[in-house]
N, C-alpha and C positions, 0 to 999 in steps of 0.2 A: 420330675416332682419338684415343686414349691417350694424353698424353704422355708419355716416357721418364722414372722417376725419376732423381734424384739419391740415393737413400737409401728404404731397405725397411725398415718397420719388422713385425717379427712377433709376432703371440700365441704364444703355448709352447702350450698341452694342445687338443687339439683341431685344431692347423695343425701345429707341427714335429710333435711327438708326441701316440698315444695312451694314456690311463691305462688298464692290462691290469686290475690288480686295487690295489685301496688295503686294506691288514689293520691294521686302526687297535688293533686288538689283540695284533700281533707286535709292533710300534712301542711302547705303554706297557709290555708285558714285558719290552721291552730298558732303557726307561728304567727300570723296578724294578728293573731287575738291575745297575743304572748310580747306582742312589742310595745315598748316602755315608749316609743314616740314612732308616731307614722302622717307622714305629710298628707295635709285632708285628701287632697286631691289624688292619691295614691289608691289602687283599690284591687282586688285579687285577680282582675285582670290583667294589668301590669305586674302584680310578681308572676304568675305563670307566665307572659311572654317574654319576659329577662330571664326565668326559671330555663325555657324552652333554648335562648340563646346560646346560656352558658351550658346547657349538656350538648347542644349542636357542636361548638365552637373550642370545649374543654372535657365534658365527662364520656363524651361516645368517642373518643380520642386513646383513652386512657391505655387502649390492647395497642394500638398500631403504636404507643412510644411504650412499653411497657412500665409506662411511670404512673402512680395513682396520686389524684389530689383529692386530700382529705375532705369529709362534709362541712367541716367549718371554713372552710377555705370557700367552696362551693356555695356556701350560704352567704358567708360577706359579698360576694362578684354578684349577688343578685340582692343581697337589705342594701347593702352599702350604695351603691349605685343609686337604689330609690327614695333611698334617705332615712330607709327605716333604721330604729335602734331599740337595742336589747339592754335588760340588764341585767335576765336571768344567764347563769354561766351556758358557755356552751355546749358543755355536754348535759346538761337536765335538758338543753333542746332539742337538741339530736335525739335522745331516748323519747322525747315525747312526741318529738316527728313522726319519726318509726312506729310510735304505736298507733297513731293517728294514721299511718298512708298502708302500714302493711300487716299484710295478714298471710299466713304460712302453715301447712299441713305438713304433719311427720311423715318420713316415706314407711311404708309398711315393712315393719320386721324390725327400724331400724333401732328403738327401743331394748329387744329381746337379743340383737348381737352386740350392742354394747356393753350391757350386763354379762354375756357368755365372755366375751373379750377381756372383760374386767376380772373375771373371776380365775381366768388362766394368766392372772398378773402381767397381762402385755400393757406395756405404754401407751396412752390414745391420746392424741389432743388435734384440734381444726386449723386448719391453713389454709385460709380462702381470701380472694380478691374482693374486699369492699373498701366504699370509701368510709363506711360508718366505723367507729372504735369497737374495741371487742368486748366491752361492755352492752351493748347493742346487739350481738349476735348471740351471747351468751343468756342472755335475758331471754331473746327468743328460742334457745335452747332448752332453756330452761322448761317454757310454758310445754312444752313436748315430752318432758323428761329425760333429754338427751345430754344434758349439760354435769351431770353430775359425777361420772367417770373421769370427765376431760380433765388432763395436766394444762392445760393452757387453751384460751383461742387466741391466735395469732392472724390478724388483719394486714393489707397491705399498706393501710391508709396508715401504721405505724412504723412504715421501715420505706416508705419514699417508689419502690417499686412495685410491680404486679406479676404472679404467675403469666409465664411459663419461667419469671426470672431466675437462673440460678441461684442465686444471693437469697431468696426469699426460703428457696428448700434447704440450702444447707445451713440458714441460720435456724429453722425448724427444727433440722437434725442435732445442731448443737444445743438448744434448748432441752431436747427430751434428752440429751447425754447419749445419743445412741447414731454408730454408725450409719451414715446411709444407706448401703448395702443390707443393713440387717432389717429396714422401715419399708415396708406398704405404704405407699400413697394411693388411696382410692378416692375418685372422681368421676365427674359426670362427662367430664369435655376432653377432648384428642390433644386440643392447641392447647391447652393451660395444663392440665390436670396431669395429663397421658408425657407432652412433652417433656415438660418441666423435670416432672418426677423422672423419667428414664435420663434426661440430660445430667440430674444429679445422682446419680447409680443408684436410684429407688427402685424398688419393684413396683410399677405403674400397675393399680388395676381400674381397666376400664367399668366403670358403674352406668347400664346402661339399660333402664330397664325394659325399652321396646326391642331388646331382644333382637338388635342388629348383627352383621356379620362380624365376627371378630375382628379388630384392630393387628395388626401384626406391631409385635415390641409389645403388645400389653397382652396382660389377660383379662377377657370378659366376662361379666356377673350380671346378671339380671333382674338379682334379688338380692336383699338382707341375709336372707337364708342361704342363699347359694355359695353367699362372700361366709357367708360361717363355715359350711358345710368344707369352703377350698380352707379354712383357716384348719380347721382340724383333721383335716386330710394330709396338713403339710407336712414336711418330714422334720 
């Protein structure tokens, strides 16, 4: 038998929500149409092929050193280079990237077990690998109605590493005030989610909803309902 936690900690893309469509090309168009100077000669084919370099050469990089580099960082290596310039702040861009490139569905159920979770006073808050700030995830949180329970979203793009890093889970445990032993980390992924968590003496559950063969070290849930159903079952 399971024990009951004290505190739920969650991935974002693949557990609350799914990513519908990502247009990394409507996202740089708004940022050209956002820049306070852009060299005539410069034009949205040039930033998508800089765009395409720097995630080649820096952002698909990010698992194999477990280190994450922020979106503003990732955005200078690709204006700065072509000579564009901003003068709105960087975070009113990044949230208006995001709303420009992506577009994200609630996973089913997940709604109606964070309210059951919420009402049995357990702890919840997201710990997930992105490079955007958690302003930006929470906003799309929000648009789902999933943001409202959470003590916190906690990004990587804030703390220098990424999931499976130990460092990342047990400053999440320190944050909710609660042992790691006593925290759920449920996830969609083996290598980040499943690892990570079991590495820092979480109870790992695997969020999986095609219904694969069980992971050994975690337990699997194929539904919103099912992670309820193992929550109130626990002892």
């Amino acid at each position: 038998m399971t024990n009951k936690p004290k505190g739920l900690l969650l991935d974002y893309g693949g557990t609350l929500v799914e990513e519908v469509t990502y247009n990394s090309r409507a996202g740089n168009e708004l940022l050209l149409a956002r820049a306070s100077y852009c060299p005539p000669h410069i034009t949205i084919e040039h930033v998508l092929q800089r765009a395409a370099q720097v995630t080649e050469e820096v952002a698909a990089r990010r698992d194999e050193f477990q280190l994450e580099t922020p979106w503003p960082a990732l955005t200078r290596l690709i204006h700065d280079y072509l000579g564009i310039r901003f003068d709105t702040p960087m975070a009113e861009l990044e949230l208006a990237f995001w709303k420009a490139s992506v577009i994200t569905a609630p996973m089913p159920g997940a709604r109606e077990a964070l309210d059951e979770f919420h009402r049995t006073g357990v702890s919840i808050a997201v710990l997930s690998n992105c490079a955007c700030g958690p302003e930006v995830l929470r906003y799309e949180l929000a648009k789902h109605g999933l943001a409202e329970h959470l003590a916190f979203v906690m990004v990587s793009a804030e703390y220098a590493v990424r999931k499976p890093n130990v460092l990342l889970f047990d400053t999440a445990a320190a944050r909710l005030g609660i042992e790691p032993q006593d925290i759920w980390f449920v996830g969609d992924r083996l290598d980040t989610d499943v690892a990570g968590a079991k590495a820092a003496g979480m109870t790992p559950i695997w969020f999986h909803p095609d219904g694969a063969v069980p992971s050994e070290g975690a337990i699997t849930v194929t539904s919103w309902s099912e992670l309820s159903t193992l929550f109130q079952t626990a002892s």
